[in-house]
Structure formats: structure tokens, C-alpha cells
C-alpha positions in Angstrom: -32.9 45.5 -12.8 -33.0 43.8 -16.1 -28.3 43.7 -15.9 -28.5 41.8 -12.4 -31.3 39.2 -13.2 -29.3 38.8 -16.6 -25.9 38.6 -14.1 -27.9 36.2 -11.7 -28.9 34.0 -14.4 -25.2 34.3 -15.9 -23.4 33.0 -12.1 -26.0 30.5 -11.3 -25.4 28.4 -14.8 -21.6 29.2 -14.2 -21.9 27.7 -10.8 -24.0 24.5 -12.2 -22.1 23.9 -14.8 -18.6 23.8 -12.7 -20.2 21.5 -10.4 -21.7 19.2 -12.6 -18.4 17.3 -13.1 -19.6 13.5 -14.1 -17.3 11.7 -10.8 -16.7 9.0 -13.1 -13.9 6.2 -11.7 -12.6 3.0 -13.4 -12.4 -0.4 -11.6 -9.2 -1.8 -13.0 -6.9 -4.9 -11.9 -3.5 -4.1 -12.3 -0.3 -6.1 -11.2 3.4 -4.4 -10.7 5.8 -3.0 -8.0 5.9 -0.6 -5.0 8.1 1.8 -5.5 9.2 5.2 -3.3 10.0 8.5 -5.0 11.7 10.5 -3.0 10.7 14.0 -4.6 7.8 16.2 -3.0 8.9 15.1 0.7 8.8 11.3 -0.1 5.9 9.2 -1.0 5.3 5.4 -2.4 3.5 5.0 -5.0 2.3 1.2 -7.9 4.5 1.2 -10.6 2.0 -1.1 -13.4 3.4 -3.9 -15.5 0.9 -1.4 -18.0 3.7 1.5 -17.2 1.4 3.7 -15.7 2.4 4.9 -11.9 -0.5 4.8 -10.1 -0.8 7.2 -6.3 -2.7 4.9 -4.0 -4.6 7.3 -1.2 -4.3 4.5 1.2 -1.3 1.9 1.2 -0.8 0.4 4.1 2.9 0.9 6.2 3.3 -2.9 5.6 3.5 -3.0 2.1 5.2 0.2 2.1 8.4 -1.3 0.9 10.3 -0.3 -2.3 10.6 -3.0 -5.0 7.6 -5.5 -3.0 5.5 -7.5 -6.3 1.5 -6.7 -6.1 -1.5 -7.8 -7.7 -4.3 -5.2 -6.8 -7.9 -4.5 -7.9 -8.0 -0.3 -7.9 -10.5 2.3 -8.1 -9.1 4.8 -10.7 -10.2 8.1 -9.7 -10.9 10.3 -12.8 -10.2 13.9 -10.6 -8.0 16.8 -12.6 -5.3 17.4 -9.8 -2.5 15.3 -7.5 0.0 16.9 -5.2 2.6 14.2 -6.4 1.8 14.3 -10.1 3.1 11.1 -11.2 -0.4 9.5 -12.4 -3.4 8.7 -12.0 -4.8 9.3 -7.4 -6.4 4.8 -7.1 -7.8 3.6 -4.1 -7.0 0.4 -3.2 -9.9 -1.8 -3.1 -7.7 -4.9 -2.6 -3.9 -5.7 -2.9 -1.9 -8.7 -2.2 1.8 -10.0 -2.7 2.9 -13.0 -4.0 4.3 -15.3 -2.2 8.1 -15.4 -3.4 9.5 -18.7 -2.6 13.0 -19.8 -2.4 13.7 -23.8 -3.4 12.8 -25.6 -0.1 9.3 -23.6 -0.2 10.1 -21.1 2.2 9.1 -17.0 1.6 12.4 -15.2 0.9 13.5 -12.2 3.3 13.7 -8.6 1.4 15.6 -5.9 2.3 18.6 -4.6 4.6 19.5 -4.5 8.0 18.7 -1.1 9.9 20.1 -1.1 13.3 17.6 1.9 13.8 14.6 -0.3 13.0 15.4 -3.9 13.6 12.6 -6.0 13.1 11.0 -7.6 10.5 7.7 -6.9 8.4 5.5 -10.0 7.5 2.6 -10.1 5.2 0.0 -12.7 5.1 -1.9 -14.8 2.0 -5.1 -12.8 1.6 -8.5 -14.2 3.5 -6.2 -14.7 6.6 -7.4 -13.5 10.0 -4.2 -11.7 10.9 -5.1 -11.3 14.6 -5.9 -15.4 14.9 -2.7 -16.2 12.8 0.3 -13.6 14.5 -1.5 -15.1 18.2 -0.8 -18.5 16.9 2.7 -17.8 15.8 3.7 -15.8 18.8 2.7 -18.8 20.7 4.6 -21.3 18.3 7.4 -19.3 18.0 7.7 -17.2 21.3 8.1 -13.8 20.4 5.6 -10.6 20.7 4.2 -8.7 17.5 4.7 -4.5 17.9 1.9 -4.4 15.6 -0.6 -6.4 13.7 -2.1 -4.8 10.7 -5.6 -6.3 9.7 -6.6 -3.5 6.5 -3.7 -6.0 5.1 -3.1 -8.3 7.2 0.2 -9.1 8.8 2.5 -7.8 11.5 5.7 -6.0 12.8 7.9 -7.7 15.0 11.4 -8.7 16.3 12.4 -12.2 15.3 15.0 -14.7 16.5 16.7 -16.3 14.0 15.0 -19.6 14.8 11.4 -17.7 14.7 12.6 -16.3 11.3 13.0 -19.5 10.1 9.6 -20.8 10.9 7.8 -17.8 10.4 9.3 -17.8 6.3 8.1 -21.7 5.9 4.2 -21.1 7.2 1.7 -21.7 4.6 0.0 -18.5 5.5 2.9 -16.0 5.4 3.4 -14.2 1.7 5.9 -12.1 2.1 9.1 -11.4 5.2 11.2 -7.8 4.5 13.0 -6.4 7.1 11.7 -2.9 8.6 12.9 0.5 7.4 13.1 4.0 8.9 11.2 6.9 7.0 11.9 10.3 6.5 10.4 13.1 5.4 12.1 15.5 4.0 12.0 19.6 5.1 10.3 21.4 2.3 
């Protein structure tokens, strides 16, 4: 009787103690590139200016673009494990992308053509309502958004060349790539 109060006593501070982990996170601010890793099935993940690669739990598709700038405010989490194992698992408690401007003033367009995915990906400033904005462009420039994100707010559309070249001028847009096709890979 004495053994299995002494084993009772024994799991139950075993038990406490392994569930007592402290949950602790870090609020940082951290500035870099997305970039895409193609190992464990494919994933993108914040390559720091500070070096560290950080796994975001929730990047939006739109800024899921390899090589896009970022300025973000993160929640590091302080947990032991990550499937992808390349840093620290953030959430992203707000992100935004520079506007990158050519000479006249106008964002630049990223990327490469994919006949499998034609259209374009456009990011707006942050604090812009991007259901308001892409109505007033499709208006403006007569075309019809597949999708318009609001977590980050932009859209997904097919552009004319002369829509392209509005679009890229507006004060409110931050960032133009074209769209891509994603795989992932059989394990």
C-alpha cells in the first residue's frame, strides 16, 4: 500500500512537472526575404537580415513569393520541436512589403511568366481596405480579381498590359509579381 501511494506520488509530480512548461514567446520586429526551401515537401519560410530563418505558421499565398522584401512584427514561439527544422515556428502578427519603385515611381513587376498560371499577384500598402481598393481598380481598369486577400491585403488577377501599367503606378499598390504554380512534392 505504502509502494503505490509512493508510485502515485512519484507519476503525479512527473506529470506536473512535464506540463509545467513556462509558454514563454518573444515579440520581435524583424525585416528580411521570403524564401522557399524545397526540402520536406516544399515550404516558405523569413530569411532575417539577423540570419536567423524564421517558419511563419501563417503566410499568406500572396506573399508567398521567393525573394519578396518584408518588414514584419513576429510572435517567436519558444516550443522544442518543428517539422521543417530550419528555426525558430513565428506567427505573424503583421508583415508588409516595401514598395519597390522603379524611376518614374511606379512598383516594379517580379518574377516569370508561367503559362500554367498567368496572372499577376498584387500586394497593397498596409491600412488599405483591399475589398474597397481592387472594386475601384477593376472599375478603373476593367478587369475582374480571381481573388482578393484581406489577412494581407491585395489580389489575384489577369491583367492587360494597359491595366498593368496602371495598376504598378497606384499609390496604394506595394508590390506586382507575376503568379506561380506550386508543388508538393511525393514523400
Amino acid at each position: 500500500m505504502r509502494s503505490s501511494k509512493a508510485l502515485m506520488l512519484i507519476g503525479l509530480f512527473c506529470c506536473t512537472a512535464c506540463s509545467s512548461s513556462t509558454g514563454t514567446s518573444e515579440i520581435k520586429n524583424v525585416t528580411g526575404y521570403v524564401r522557399f526551401y524545397s526540402f520536406e515537401g516544399g515550404f516558405y519560410a523569413l530569411r532575417g537580415d539577423d540570419s536567423v530563418t524564421y517558419d511563419p505558421t501563417n503566410l499568406a499565398k500572396n506573399l508567398q513569393i521567393d525573394g519578396i522584401r518584408f518588414s514584419a512584427r513576429l510572435n517567436v514561439r519558444s516550443v522544442a520541436g518543428d517539422t521543417h527544422m530550419v528555426g525558430p515556428i513565428v506567427d505573424i502578427l503583421d508583415i508588409s512589403v516595401p514598395r519597390t519603385v522603379s524611376g518614374n515611381g511606379c512598383v516594379e513587376v517580379t518574377g516569370t511568366f508561367n503559362p500554367a498560371a498567368p496572372g499577376f499577384i498584387v500586394s497593397y500598402q498596409s491600412g488599405v481596405d483591399p475589398v474597397a481598393t481592387t472594386a475601384r481598380l477593376e472599375t478603373k481598369y476593367t478587369f475582374s480579381a480571381s481573388h482578393v486577400y484581406t489577412a494581407l491585403p491585395g489580389f489575384s488577377a489577369q491583367l492587360s498590359t494597359a491595366a498593368l501599367s496602371g495598376i504598378r503606378c497606384e499609390s496604394t499598390v506595394s508590390a506586382i509579381t507575376r503568379d506561380g504554380v506550386g508543388t508538393i512534392a511525393n514523400l
